[in-house]
C-alpha positions in Angstrom: -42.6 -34.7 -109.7 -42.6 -30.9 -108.7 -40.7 -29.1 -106.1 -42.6 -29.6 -103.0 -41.8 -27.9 -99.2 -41.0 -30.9 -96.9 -39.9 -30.7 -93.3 -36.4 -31.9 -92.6 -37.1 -35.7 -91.5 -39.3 -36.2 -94.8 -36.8 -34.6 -97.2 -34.1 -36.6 -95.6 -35.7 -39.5 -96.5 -36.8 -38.6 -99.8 -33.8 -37.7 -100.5 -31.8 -40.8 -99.2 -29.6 -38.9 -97.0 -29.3 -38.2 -93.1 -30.9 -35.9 -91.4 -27.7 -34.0 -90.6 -26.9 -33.8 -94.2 -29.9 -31.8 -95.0 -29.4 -29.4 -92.3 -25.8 -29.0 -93.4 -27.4 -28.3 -97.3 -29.5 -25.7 -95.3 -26.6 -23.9 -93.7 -24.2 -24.0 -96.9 -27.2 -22.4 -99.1 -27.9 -25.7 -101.2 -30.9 -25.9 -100.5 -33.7 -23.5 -99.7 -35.6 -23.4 -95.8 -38.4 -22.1 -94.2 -40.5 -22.1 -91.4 -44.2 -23.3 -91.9 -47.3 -22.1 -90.0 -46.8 -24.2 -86.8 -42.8 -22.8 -86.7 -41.4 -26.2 -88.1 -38.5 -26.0 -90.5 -39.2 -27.3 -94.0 -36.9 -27.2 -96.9 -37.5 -27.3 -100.7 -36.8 -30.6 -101.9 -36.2 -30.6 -105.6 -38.1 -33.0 -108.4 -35.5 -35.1 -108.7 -31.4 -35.0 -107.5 -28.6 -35.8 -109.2 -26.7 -39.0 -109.0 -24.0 -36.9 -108.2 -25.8 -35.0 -105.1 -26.8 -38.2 -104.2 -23.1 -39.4 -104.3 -21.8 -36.8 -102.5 -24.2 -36.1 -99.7 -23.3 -40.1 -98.7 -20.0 -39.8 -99.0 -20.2 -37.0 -96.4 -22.9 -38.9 -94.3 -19.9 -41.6 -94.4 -17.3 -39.6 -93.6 -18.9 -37.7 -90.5 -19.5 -41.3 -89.6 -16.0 -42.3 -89.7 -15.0 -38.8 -88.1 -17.1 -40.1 -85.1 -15.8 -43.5 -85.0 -12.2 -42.0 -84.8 -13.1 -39.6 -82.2 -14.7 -42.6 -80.3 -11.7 -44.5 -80.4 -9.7 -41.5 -79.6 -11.8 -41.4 -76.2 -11.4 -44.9 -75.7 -7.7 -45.1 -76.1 -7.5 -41.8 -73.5 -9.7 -43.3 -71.5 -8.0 -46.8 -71.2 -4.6 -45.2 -70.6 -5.9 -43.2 -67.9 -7.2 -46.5 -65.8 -3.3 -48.1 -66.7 -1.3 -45.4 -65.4 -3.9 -45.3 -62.3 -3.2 -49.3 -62.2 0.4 -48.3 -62.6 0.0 -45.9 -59.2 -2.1 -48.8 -57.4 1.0 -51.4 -58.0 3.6 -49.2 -57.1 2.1 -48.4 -53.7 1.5 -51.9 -52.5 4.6 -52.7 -53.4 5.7 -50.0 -50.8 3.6 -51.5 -48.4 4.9 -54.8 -48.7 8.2 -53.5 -48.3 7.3 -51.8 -45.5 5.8 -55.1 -43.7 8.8 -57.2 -44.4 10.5 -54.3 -42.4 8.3 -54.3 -39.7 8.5 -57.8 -39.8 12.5 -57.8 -39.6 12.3 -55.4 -36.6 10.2 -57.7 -34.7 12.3 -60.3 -35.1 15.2 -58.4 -33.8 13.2 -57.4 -30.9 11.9 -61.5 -30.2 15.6 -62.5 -31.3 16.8 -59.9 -28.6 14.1 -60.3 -25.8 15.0 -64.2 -25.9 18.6 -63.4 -26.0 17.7 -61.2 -22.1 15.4 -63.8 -20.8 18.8 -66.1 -21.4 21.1 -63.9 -19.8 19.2 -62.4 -16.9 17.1 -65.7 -16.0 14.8 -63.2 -14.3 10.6 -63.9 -13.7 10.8 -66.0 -17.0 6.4 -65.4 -17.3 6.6 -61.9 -17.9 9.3 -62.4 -20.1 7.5 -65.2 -22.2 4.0 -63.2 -22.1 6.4 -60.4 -24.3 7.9 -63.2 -26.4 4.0 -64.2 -27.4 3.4 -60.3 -27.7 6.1 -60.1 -30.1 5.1 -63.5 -31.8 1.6 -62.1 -32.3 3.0 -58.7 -33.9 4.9 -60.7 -36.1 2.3 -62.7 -37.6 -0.3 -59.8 -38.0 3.2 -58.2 -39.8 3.1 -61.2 -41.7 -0.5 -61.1 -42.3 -0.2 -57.5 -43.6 2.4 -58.2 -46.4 0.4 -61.0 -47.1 -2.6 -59.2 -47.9 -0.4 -56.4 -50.0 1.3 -59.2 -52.0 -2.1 -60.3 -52.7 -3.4 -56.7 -53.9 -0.4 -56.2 -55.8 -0.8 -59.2 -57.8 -4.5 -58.3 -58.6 -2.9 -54.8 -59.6 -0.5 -56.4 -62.3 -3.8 -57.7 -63.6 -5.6 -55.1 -63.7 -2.6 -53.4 -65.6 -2.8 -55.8 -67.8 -6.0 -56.1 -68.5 -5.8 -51.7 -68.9 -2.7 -52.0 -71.7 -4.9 -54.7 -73.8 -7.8 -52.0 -74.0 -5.2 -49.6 -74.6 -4.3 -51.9 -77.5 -7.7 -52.6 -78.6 -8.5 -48.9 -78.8 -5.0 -47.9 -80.6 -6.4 -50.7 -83.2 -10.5 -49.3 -83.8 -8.6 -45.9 -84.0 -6.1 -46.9 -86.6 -9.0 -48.3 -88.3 -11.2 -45.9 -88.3 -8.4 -43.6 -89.4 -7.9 -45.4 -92.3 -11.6 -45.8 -93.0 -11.9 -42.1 -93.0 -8.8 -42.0 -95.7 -10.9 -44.2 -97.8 -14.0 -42.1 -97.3 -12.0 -38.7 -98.3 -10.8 -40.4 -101.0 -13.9 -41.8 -102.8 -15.0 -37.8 -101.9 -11.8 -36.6 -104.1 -12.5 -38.8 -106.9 -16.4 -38.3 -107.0 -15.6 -34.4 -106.6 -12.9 -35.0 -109.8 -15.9 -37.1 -112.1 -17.9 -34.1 -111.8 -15.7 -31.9 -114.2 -16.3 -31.4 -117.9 -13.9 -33.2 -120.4 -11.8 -30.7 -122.3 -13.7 -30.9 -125.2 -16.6 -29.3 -123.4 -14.1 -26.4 -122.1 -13.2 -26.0 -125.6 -16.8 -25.8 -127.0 -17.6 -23.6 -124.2 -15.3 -21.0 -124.5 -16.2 -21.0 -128.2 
């Protein structure tokens, strides 16, 4: 089969290779590009590639591909640290505010403990003094109420946080992987790229 002029998506799959590895071929000169009538890029695919093109333009279609998957899982990890230490912000305030209602809540007290403490003492109009006790009362209970609710949000905050650090596991694990996939990739790369050299004996002939 001749040389023929192909556009990109056709030579890429005559050529069993991605489409980004024939437009990386264009840009490093390995193989030849033009634009056709209708302004379309088309390359000259050659009659028939080597097994070792073929090798290598998959090993780099695989190794982009594991590039990707680590900067994925790179994201991820960012990404799922960013929502724990915001989980990490959210629990640390309500527990302020629950701190701050069982204040509140102690002052009240103090004030009902020390408003019944006068109404014994003084024995004055004992109504008005009773219609502040159930004043006081009901500010202690919405107090109560309060810290209630912020125990409440605090405990759906240490989930959360958990739930945060196990994606920030998950994601330190696809990243690890896909580290070491890359590793592999590079090194299938290395050892294709070391096949492709002549035995000595060649050399020798050669330089003869």
């Amino acid at each position: 089969m001749a040389e023929n002029w192909e556009l990109i998506e056709k030579a890429a799959a005559r050529l069993g290779v991605s489409v980004r590895t024939v437009e990386r071929r264009v840009r490093s000169g390995a193989l030849k590009s033009r634009l056709d009538a209708k302004g379309r890029r088309e390359v000259l695919v050659p009659a028939c590639p080597t097994g070792t093109d073929i090798l290598s333009d998959r090993l780099s279609d695989a190794q982009e591909a594991a590039q990707r998957q680590l900067s994925l899982a790179a994201t991820a990890a960012g990404l799922a640290k960013q929502s724990a230490d915001q989980a990490r912000g959210d629990l640390q305030k309500a527990r302020r505010n629950a701190l701050a209602g069982w204040t509140v809540a102690g002052v009240l007290l103090a004030i009902l403990a020390g408003a019944a403490y006068i109404i014994g003492a003084r024995g004055g109009d004992l109504a008005v003094e009773r219609q502040r006790a159930d004043t006081l009362r009901a500010d202690l209970a919405g107090a109560r109420a309060d810290v209630s609710a912020a125990e409440a949000q605090a405990a759906r905050l240490v989930l959360e946080l958990d739930a945060a650090r196990a994606d920030v596991d998950t994601a330190r694990a696809d990243k690890a992987r896909a580290e070491a996939h890359l590793q592999a990739v590079q090194e299938l790369h290395r050892q294709a790229t070391a096949d492709e050299r002549p035995p000595w004996w060649q050399k020798l002939l050669a330089f003869r």
